[in-house]
N, C-alpha and C positions, 0 to 999 in steps of 0.2 A: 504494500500500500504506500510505502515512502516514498518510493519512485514513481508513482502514478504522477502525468504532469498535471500542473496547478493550469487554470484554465479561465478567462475572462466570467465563467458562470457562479467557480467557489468565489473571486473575489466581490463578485456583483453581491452575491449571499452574505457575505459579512455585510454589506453597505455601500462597498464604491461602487461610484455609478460611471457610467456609461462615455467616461471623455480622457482627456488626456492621462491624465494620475493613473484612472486604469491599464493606458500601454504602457507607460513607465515602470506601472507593478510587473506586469508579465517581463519584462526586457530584464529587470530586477532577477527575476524568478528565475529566466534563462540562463542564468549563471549559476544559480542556486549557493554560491557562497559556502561550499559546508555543508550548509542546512540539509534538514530531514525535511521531507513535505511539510507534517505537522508544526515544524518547528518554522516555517517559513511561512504559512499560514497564521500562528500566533505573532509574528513579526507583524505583518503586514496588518492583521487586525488593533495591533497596537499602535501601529505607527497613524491609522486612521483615526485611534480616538486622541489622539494626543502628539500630532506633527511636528510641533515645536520643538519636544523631545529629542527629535532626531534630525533637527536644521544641520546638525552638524558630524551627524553618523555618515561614518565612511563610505556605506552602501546604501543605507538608507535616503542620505539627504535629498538627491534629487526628487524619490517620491514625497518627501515630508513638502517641498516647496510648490510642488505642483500642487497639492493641496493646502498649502496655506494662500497661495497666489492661486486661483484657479483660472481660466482659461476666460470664462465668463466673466473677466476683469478685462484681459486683454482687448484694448479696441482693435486692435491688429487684426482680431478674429472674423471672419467675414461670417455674417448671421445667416444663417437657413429660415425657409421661409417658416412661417406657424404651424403649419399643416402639410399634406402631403397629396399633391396636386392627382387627379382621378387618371387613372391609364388602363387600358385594357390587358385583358390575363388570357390566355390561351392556354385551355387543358389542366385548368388553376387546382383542380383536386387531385394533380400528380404534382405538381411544384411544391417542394420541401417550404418550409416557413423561413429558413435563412435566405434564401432566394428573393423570398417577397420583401422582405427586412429589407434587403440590400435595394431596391429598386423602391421603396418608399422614402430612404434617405434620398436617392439619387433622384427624385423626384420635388425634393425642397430645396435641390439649388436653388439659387437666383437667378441662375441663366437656362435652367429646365423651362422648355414648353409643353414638349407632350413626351411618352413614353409608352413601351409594350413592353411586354415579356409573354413568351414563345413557350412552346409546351413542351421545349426538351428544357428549359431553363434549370439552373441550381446553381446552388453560393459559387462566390469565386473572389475576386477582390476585387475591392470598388464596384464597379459592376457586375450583379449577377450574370453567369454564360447564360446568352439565350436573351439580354437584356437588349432595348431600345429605346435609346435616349435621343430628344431630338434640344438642341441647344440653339441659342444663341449670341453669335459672333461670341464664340470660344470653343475650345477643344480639348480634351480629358484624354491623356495619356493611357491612362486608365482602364478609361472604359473603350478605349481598342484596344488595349492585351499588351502582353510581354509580345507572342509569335504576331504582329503587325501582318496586315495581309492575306494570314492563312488562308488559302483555296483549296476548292474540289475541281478536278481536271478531268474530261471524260473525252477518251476518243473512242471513237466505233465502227469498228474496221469490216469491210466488204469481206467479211469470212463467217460463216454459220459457226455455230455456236459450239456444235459438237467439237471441234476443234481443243474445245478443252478435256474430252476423254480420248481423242484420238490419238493426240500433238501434246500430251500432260507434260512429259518431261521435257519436251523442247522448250515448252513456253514456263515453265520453272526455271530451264536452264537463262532463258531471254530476262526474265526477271532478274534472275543472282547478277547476271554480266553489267545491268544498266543498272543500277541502283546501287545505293550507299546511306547507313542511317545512322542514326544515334548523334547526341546533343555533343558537339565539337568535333566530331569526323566530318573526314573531306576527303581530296583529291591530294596526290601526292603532284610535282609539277609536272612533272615529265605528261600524268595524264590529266590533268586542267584542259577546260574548252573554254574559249574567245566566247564573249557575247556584247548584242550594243549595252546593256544596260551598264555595263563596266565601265562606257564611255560615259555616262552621266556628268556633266562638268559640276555636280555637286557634291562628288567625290574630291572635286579640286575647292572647291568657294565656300564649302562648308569646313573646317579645321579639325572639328570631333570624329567627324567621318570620312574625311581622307585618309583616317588610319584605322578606318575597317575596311578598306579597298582588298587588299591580298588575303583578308580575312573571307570576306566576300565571293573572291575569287577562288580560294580553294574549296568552297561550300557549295561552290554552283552546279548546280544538279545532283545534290544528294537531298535528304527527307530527314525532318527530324526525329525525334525519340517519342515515347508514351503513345498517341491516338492516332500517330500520322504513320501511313502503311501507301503500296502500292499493289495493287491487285489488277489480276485477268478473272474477268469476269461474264457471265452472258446478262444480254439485254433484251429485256423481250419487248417489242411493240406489237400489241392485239391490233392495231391499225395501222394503216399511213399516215406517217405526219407528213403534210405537204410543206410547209414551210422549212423543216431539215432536207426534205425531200427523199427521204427514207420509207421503204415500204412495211410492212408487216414484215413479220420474220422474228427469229432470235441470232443474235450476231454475236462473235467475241468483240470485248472492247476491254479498255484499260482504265480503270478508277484509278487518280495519284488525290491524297491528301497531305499535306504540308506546309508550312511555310515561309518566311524570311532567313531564318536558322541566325546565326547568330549575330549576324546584322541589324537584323530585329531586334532581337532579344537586348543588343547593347545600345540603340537608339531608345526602344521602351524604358529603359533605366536611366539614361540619363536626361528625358527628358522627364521623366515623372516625377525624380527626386528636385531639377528645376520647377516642375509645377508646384512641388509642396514648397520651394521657397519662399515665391512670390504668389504662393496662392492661400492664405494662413485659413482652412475652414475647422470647424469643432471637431472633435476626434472622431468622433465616429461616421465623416464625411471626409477624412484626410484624405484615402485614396482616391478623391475625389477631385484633386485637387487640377482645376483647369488656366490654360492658358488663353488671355485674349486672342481672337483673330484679327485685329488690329494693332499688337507689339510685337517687335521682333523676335520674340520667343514664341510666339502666337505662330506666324509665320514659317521660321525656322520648323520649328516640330511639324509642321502639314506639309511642308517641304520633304524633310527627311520620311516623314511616313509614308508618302505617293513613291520615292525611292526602294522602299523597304517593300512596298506592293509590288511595284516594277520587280525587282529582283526576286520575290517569290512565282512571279507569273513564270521570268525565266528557268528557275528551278525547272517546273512543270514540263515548260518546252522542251526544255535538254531532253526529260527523261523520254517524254515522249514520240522526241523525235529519232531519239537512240531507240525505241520498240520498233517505230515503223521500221525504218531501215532496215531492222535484224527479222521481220516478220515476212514483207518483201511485198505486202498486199497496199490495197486502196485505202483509204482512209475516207469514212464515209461523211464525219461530222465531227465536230470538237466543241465540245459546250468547256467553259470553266464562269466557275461565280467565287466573290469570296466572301469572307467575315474576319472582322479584329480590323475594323476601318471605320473613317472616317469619312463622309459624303457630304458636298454640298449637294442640299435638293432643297424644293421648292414644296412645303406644307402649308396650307390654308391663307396662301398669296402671300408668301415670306418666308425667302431664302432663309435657308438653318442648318445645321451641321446636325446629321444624324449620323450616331454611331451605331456600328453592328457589332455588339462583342458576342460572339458565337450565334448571331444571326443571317439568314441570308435574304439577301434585297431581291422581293416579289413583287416587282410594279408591273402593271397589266402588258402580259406577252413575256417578259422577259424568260428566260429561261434559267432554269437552277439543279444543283443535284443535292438532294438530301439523304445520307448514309445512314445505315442502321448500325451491324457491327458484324466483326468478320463472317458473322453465322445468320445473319437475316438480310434480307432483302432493305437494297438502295433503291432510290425514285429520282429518276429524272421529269421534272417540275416545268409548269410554267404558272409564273404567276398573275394574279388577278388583280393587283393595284388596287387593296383594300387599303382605306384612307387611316380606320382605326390603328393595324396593323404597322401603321405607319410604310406601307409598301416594304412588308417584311414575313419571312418566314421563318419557322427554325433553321438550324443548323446540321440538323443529326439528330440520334436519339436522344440525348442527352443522361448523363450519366443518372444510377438512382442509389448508387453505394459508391465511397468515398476508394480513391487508388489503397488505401491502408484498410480499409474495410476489407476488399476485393482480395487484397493478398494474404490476411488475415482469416477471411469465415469460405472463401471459395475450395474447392478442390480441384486438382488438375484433371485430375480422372474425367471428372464428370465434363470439363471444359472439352477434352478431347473427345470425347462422345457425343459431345452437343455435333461438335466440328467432325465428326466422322460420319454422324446423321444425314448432315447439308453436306456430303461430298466435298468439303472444304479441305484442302492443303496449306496448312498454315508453317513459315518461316520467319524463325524469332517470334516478339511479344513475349509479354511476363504475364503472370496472374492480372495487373493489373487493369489489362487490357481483355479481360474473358468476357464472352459475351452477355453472360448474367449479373458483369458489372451493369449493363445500359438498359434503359427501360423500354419497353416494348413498342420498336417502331411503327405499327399497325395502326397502336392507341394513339401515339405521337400525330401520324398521320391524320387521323380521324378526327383529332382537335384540330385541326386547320387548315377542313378542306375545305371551309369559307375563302382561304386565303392563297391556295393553289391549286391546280389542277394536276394532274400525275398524265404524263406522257408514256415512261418506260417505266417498268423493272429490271434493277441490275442487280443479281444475283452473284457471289462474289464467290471464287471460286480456288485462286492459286492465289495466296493472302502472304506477304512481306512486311513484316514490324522492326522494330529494334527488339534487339531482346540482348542488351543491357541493361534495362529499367532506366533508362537516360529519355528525360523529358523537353520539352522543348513548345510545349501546347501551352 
């Protein structure tokens, strides 16, 4: 029981509430000092009734000050609105209550106008995944993500489908050769590939990011860690889409999910912790923390993030244009849509920065693909340009057991028999990527087909993960 961690819930239970003093306690905690649980609990309950006591304790001080000074003193603080502006919920009796928490803060910005949350939604920082914020003139590090950009990539190739029990080990073998994963693997140089996006003169005019250029470069065209996979899969169209100009059939194609990789990942951090500089809000809106669209920091950051999009797209490219080549056939259509962005668009006759953090943008026609998990059927989408929605859908299933949960109560057994049921070939992934981490895409579906319509199913067939447990999502 001593080791059990101390947790924002037992501190809230003695009395502290809900702002800064409380992350100070935790940051405190994550040192633990010696201390026994109990013994770090009766700390911290004393140091609550009586602060002053410990203005000058070695470990303590900081939290004795934050509580003698508190935050709500601070004019610095930028104030949240009274209340918690109304937004639509999609599929709201599968969405966990941290989920909703998080999207009710992110709704008393000052610069919040409207907001959704999508029925793969659940907690994540700052913005719940699956959240839709629409702002104005500002932009939240935040609430586009650490992986900036992340996309779904679909090509669909002039080959029937059987292809995947005929040609199994060819197009395994095709997969191992073009692909590359996990959170800071890359390309050695001798096999690096040129692209424009490397030309970007904001690699030269930007200073922070000029010296992730060769970082950049050796990552290009490989896939991050945790939820980002690339698969051969079949797609079935019960009709002709005339606008793809594809017929009925089942075809092989290729699903790629990933993103910026560590380009991303180091533009999201340093711009976020800039946003908390200049952006002082109450604690439990810090991650919240936004940039004007009219200060050079405003700017800069929607700069670097269109960058950090651009260079995710490229990833995609490579990989896919490394399959065609090695497959030797037509390529019939290529959809990609993404989420963990930032968008100017135009809501109720007034340009606004909507963000998609594990959302995907459904404005009338567009096209999209929504994934379930290695062992259920994906949907290739078009959407319907539902205004509540905010011209938005989910992203995927969205997760309903935590990556520590998953690795924790799962069995592998039972994972491999899911995947041996659905004829799936799965290479790499850890437990916490198993299919019974993610909630049932069917249901997913079912809450929001007000807000899209289903073109294809792609069934997902020869599956590639990390499986170093290295994340990147």
């Amino acid at each position: 029981m001593e080791n059990k961690r101390i947790n924002g819930n037992d501190l809230l239970a003695l009395g502290y509430k809900e702002n800064r003093a409380l992350g100070i306690a935790l940051k405190i905690n994550s040192k633990r000092h010696g201390l026994k649980r109990d013994e770090m609990l009766q700390k911290f309950k004393e140091v609550l009734a009586d602060p002053e006591s410990f203005s000058e304790d070695a470990i303590f001080e900081p939290l004795a000050k934050a509580l003698l000074f508190p935050e709500e003193k601070d004019t610095n603080i930028i104030p949240l609105k009274e209340s918690t502006d109304a937004y639509a919920v999609y599929g709201e009796e599968h969405i966990e209550e941290g989920a909703r928490k998080q999207m009710d803060v992110a709704m008393r910005l000052p610069v919040s106008v409207a907001g959704a949350l999508m029925p793969d939604a659940h907690q994540g920082y700052g913005l719940p995944i699956g959240g839709v914020l629409a702002t104005e003139n500002a932009i939240i590090p935040y609430a586009v993500g650490v992986d900036i950009g992340c996309r779904m990539a679909l090509s669909i190739f002039d080959m029937e489908d059987v292809a995947l029990l005929e040609k199994h080990d060819w197009l395994k073998k095709i997969i191992l050769q073009n692909t590359r994963f996990g959170a800071g693997n890359g390309f050695l140089k001798h096999e690096r590939l040129d692209h424009e996006v490397l030309e970007n003169p904001l690699f030269q005019e930007i200073p922070f990011i000029s010296n992730l250029k060769d970082k950049a470069w050796t990552q290009l065209g490989s896939s991050g860690g945790g939820n980002h996979f690339v698969e051969f899969g079949s797609i079935n169209f019960e009709q002709e889409d005339q606008e793809l100009g594809i017929p009925a059939g089942k075809y092989l194609a290729l699903l790629t999910h990933s993103g910026s990789r560590g380009l991303g990942a180091t533009i999201a951090g340093h711009y976020t912790k800039l946003a908390k500089e200049l952006c002082k809000l109450p604690y439990q809106a810090q991650h919240l923390a936004y940039l004007g669209m009219d200060t050079e920091a405003g700017q800069e950051y929607w700069n670097a993030m269109n960058l950090a999009g651009d260079y995710a797209s490229a990833c995609h490219e490579v990989i896919h244009e490394k399959v065609l080549k090695d497959l030797g056939v037509d390529r019939m259509a290529k959809i990609e849509n993404h989420h963990n962005f930032a968008w100017k668009e135009q809501y109720k006759g007034k340009e606004l920065m909507v963000h998609r953090k594990g959302a995907t943008p459904a404005a009338e026609g567009v096209l999209g693909i929504i994934p379930g998990s290695m062992a259920s059927d994906g949907f290739l989408v078009r959407g319907k340009g539902v205004e509540s929605s905010i011209n938005s859908a989910s992203h995927g299933a969205g997760r309903q057991m935590s990556r520590t949960q998953a690795i924790k109560n799962l069995k592998k057994q039972d994972m491999l028999q899911m995947l041996n049921d659905q004829g799936v070939t799965l290479i790499g992934s850890n437990m916490d990527e198993a299919p019974m981490a993610y909630k049932d895409i069917h249901t997913v579906m079912a809450a929001q087909e007000d807000l899209v319509d289903i073109v294809a199913n792609f069934s997902p067939k020869i599956v590639r993960m990390a499986d170093d447990g290295s994340r990147e999502d």
